[in-house]
N, C-alpha and C positions, 0 to 999 in steps of 0.2 A: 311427472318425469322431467319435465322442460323445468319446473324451481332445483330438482339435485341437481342438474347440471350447470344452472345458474347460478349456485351455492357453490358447487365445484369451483366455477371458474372465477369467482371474485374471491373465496380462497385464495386460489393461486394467485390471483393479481396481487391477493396483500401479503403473500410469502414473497411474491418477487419483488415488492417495494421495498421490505423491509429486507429482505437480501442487498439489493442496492443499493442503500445507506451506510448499511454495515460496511459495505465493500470500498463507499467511497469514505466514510470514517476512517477505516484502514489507509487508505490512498494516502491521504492527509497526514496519517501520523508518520506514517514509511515517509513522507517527505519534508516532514518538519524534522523527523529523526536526521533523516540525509543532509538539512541542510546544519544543523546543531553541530553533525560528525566536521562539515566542512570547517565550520567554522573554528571549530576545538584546534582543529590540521592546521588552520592558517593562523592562531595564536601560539600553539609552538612552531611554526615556520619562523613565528615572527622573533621570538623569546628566543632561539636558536642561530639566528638571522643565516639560515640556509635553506635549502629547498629542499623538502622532504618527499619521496616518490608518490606520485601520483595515486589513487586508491581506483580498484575497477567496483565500483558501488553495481555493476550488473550479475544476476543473478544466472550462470548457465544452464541454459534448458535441460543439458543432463541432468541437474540437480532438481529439477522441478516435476523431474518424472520419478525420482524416488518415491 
């Protein structure tokens, strides 16, 4: 009885590592995507030579509960 629960639980340890990786693999690309966006922004600011509005890059919790 004490190895299935043992087997259970390092299971879970290597579902939850590899959930974590994933999660920060994601992190990483939402924020190289976020900075590519800014940078795209601040090449036509520049090519324009005005200031173009601000971008709210935050995602509302409303929208996270859909």
């Amino acid at each position: 009885m004490f190895d299935t629960f043992k087997k259970m639980k390092d299971e879970l340890e290597s579902e939850k590592n590899v959930t974590t990786q994933r999660w920060a693999r994601r992190e990483k690309q939402l924020e190289t995507g976020k900075i590519q966006l800014l940078g795209i922004g601040g090449e036509i600011q520049g090519l324009s030579q005005q200031e173009i509005p601000l971008l709210d890059l935050e995602v509302p919790q409303a929208d996270l509960d859909s």
